[in-house]
C-alpha positions in Angstrom: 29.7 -73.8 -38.6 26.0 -73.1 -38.5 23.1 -71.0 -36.8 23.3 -66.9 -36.6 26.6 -65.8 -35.2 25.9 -62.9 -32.6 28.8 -61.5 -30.9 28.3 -58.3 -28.5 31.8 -57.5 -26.9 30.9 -54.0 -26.4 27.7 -54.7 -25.2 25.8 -53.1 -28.3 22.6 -54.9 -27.2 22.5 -53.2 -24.0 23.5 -49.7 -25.6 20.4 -50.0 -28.5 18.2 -50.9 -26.1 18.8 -48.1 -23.6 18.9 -45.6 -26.6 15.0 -46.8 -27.9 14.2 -45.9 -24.4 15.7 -42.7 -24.5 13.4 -42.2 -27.4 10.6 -43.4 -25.9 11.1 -41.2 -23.1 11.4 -38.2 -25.5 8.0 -39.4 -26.8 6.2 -39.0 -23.6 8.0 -35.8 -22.4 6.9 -34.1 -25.7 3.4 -35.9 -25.6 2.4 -34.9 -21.9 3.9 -31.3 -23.4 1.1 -31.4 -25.6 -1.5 -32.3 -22.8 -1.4 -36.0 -22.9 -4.7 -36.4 -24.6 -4.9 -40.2 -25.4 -5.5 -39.8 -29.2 -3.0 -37.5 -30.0 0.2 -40.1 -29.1 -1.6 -43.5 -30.7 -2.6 -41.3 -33.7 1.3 -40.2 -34.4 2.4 -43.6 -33.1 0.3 -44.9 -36.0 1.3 -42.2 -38.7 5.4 -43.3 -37.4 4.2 -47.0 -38.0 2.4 -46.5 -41.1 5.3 -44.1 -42.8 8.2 -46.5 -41.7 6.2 -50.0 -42.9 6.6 -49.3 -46.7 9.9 -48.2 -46.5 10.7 -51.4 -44.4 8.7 -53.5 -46.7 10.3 -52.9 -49.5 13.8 -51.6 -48.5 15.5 -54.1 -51.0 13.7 -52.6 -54.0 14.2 -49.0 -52.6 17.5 -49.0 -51.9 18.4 -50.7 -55.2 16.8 -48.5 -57.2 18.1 -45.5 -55.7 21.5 -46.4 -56.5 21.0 -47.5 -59.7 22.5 -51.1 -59.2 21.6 -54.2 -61.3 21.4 -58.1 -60.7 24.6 -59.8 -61.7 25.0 -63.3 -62.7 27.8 -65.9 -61.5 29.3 -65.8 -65.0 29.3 -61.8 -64.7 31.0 -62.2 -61.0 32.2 -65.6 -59.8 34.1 -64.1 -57.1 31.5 -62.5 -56.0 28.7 -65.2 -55.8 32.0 -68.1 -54.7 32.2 -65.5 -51.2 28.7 -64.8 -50.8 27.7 -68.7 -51.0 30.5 -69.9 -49.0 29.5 -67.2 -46.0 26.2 -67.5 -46.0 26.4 -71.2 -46.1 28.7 -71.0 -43.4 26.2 -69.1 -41.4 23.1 -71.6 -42.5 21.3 -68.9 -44.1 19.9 -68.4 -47.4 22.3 -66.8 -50.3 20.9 -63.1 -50.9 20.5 -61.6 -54.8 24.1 -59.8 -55.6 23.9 -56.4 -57.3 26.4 -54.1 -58.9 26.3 -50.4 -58.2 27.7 -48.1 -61.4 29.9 -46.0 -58.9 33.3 -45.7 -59.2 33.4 -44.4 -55.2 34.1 -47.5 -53.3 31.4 -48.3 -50.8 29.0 -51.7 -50.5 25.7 -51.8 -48.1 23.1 -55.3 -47.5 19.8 -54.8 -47.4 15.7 -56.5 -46.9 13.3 -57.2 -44.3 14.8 -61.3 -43.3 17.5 -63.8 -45.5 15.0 -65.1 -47.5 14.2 -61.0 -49.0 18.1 -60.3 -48.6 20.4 -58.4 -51.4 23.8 -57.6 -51.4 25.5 -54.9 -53.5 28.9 -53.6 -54.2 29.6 -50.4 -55.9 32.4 -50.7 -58.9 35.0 -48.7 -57.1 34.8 -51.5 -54.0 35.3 -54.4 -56.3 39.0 -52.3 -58.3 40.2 -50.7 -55.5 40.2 -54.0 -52.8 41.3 -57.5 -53.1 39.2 -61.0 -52.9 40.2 -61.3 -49.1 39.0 -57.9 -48.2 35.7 -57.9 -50.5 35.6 -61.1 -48.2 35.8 -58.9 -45.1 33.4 -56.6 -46.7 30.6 -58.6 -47.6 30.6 -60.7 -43.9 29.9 -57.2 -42.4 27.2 -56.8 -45.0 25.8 -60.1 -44.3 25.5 -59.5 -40.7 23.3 -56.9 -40.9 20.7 -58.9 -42.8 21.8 -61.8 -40.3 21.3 -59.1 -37.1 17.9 -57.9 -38.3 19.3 -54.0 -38.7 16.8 -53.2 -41.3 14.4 -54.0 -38.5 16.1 -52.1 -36.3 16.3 -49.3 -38.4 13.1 -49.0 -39.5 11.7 -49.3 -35.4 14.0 -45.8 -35.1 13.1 -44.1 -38.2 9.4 -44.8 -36.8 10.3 -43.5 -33.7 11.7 -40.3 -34.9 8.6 -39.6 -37.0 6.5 -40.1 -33.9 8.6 -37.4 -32.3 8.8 -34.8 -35.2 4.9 -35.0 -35.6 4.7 -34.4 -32.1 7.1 -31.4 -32.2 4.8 -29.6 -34.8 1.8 -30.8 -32.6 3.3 -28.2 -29.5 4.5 -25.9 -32.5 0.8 -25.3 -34.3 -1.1 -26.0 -31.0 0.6 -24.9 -28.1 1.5 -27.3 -25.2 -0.7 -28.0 -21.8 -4.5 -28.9 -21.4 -7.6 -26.8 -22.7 -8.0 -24.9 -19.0 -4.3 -24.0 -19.0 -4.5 -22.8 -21.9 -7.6 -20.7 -21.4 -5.7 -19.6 -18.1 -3.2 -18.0 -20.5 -0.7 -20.7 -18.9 -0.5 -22.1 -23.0 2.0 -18.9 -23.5 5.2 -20.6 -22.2 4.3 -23.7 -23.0 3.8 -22.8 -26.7 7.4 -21.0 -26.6 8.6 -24.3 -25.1 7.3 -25.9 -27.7 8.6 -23.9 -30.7 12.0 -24.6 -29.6 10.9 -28.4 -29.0 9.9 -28.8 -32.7 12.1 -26.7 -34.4 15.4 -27.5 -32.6 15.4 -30.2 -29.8 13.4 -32.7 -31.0 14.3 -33.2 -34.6 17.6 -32.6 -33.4 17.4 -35.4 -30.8 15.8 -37.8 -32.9 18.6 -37.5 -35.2 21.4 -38.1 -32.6 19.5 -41.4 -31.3 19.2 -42.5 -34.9 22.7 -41.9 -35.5 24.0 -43.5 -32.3 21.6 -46.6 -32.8 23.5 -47.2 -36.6 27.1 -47.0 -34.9 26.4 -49.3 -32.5 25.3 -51.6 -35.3 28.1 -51.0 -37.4 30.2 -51.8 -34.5 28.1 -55.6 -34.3 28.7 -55.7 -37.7 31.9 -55.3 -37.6 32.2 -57.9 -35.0 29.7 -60.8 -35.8 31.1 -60.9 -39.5 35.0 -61.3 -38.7 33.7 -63.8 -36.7 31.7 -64.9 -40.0 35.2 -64.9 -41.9 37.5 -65.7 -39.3 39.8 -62.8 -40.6 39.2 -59.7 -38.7 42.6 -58.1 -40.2 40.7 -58.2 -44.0 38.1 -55.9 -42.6 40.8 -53.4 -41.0 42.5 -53.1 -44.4 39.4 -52.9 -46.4 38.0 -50.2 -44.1 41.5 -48.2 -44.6 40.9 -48.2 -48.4 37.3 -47.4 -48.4 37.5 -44.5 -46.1 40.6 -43.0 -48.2 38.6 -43.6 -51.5 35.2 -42.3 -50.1 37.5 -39.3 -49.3 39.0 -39.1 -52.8 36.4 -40.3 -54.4 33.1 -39.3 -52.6 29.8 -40.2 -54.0 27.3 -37.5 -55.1 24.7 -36.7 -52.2 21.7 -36.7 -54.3 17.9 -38.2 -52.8 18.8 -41.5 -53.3 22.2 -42.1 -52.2 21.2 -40.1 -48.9 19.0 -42.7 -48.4 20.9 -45.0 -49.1 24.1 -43.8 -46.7 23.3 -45.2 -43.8 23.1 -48.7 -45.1 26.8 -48.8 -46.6 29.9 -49.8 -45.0 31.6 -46.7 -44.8 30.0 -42.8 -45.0 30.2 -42.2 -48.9 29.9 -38.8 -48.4 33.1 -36.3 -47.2 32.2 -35.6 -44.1 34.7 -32.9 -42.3 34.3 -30.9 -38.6 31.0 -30.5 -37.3 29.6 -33.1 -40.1 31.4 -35.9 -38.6 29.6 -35.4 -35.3 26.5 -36.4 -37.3 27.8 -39.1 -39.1 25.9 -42.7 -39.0 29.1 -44.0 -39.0 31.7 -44.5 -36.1 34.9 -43.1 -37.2 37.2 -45.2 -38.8 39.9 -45.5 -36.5 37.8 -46.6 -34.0 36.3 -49.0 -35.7 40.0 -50.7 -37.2 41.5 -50.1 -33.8 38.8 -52.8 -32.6 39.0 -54.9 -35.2 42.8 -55.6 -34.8 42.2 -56.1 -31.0 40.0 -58.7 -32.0 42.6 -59.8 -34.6 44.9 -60.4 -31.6 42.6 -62.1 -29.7 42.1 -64.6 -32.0 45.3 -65.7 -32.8 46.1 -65.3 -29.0 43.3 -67.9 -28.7 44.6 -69.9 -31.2 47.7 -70.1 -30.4 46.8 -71.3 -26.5 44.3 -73.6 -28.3 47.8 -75.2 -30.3 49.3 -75.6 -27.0 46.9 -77.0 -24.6 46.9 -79.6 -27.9 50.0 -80.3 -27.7 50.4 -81.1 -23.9 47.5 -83.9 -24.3 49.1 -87.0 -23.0 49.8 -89.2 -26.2 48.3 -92.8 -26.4 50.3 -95.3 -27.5 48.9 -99.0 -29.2 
C-alpha cells in the first residue's frame, strides 16, 4: 500500500478547523477591543508568525536537543530501523532519522517540518517496558503525525495564541476603544475589560484551543496509523503500559521536556484533578476504547470480506 493514509472517523478535520476559527474569532473580538486600528493586528500577526517560524523550522533539532536523545544506528537498533522502514515504506514516504531518549519513563514523540526533515525517537523506558508489536503500534502513531503535517498544525496554533496574548497586553498597557472614547473617559471600562481579557481570558482561551486542537490530532493519530499497521489492538495495549509507566515513572517537567510534551504519545507528566482538564492529551480510556472499536471493525470487515470470497461461484476447466 502506497500514498498518505488519512482516516477521519470522528471527523477531526471538521473539529480543527472550526477550533482555528474560534481563534480567529478571539483575534478580532480582542483586536476591535483594542480599537481596531489596522497596524496593531498585522503587526502581532507578524510578531505570532515571526516567533512560531523558528520554532517550526527547526522543530527536529529543538525537540532533540531538549530531551537529550542521540542518533542510533541499525546495528545499535535493528528492531527499530526493521519497523520504521517497513512503515514508512508501506506509506511511500521517506524513512525519518531514529533517536534514543536516555529516559527510563516510557514515552516516544515524531517530529520536523515534512518526511524528508522527519525524526523519530523513543525514550529507553518505551523500548523495556513494550514488546516489538506494540513499539510497532507506537511508532505508526508517530509516523502519522509527520505524515498528517501536525508540526504544521501546531505551529499555525502556537502562532495564533501568540497573536492573542500580545493582544491581551495591548488592552492591558493601553486600554481598549478609539482615541475619542477614550478621551470621552469611555476607555475606563474598556481598560477593566481588558485587564481581565489579558490576564485571564485570553491566555486562558488560547490554551484550551491549543489543547483541544492536539487531542483531536492524537485522536487521527491514533487512527491513520492502526490503519498504517493494520493492528489497532497493539496501540490499545501499548497505550495501557505507557500511561501506567508515565504514572509510575513520570518524566521530570524541566524547560525542555515541557516543550517537548505535547509532541509524545502519551502525557509524560502525572497529571491528577484539575490538571487533566489541561492536558494535550485525550484521556486514555478514551482513546483505547476507540481503538478497539476500530479493532472490531476490522476484523468485522474482514471476516465479511472471507465470506463474500467464499460465495464467488467457482470456475471449473
Amino acid at each position: 500500500m502506497t500514498g498518505k493514509l488519512r482516516v477521519h472517523g470522528h471527523c477531526n478535520g471538521l473539529k480543527t478547523t472550526l477550533l482555528f476559527a474560534l481563534m480567529w474569532g478571539i483575534i478580532m473580538l480582542i483586536w476591535w477591543a483594542t480599537g481596531g486600528q489596522r497596524g496593531t493586528l498585522s503587526f502581532y500577526i507578524v510578531i505570532g508568525l515571526a516567533t512560531t517560524f523558528g520554532s517550526y523550522w527547526f522543530s527536529d533539532k529543538l525537540a532533540i536537543a531538549s530531551m537529550r536523545a542521540r542518533e542510533v544506528s541499525e546495528a545499535e537498533a535493528p528492531a527499530l530501523y526493521r519497523i520504521v522502514r517497513e512503515l514508512s515504506a508501506k506509506a511511500g514516504k521517506p524513512m525519518p532519522c531514529i533517536y534514543i531518549a536516555p529516559t527510563m519513563s516510557p514515552n516516544a514523540f515524531a517530529t520536523g517540518r515534512n518526511e524528508r526533515h522527519a525524526a523519530v525517537c523513543c525514550t529507553q523506558g518505551i523500548l523495556q517496558m513494550l514488546n516489538e508489536r506494540e513499539i510497532r503500534g507506537v511508532l505508526g502513531h508517530e509516523l502519522m503525525h509527520v505524515y498528517n503535517h501536525d508540526i504544521l498544525t501546531s505551529a499555525i496554533a502556537s502562532a495564533m495564541a501568540t497573536v492573542i496574548t500580545y493582544l491581551g497586553y495591548s488592552l492591558m498597557y493601553f486600554g481598549g476603544g478609539s482615541r475619542d472614547d477614550r478621551d470621552n473617559d469611555g476607555g475606563g471600562a474598556l481598560g477593566a475589560v481588558g485587564v481581565l481579557l489579558s490576564m485571564i481570558l485570553a491566555p486562558i482561551a488560547a490554551s484550551l484551543i491549543q489543547m483541544a486542537i492536539s487531542r483531536t490530532r492524537e485522536f487521527d493519530a491514533d487512527e491513520d496509523g492502526s490503519r498504517l499497521t493494520g493492528d489497532p489492538e497493539a496501540l490499545a495495549s501499548a497505550l495501557n503500559k505507557i500511561s501506567y509507566g508515565a504514572e509510575a515513572n513520570p518524566m521530570p517537567q524541566t524547560a525542555g521536556t515541557q516543550s517537548v510534551s505535547a509532541m509524545m504519545i502519551a502525557n509524560p507528566f502525572s497529571a491528577e484533578g484539575l490538571l487533566k482538564l489541561f492536558s494535550t492529551h485525550p484521556p486514555t480510556d478514551q482513546r483505547i476504547a476507540r481503538l478497539m472499536q476500530m479493532a472490531q471493525e476490522m476484523r468485522a470487515q474482514s471476516i465479511g470480506m472471507n465470506a463474500g470470497y467464499a460465495q464467488q461461484p467457482q470456475v471449473r476447466y
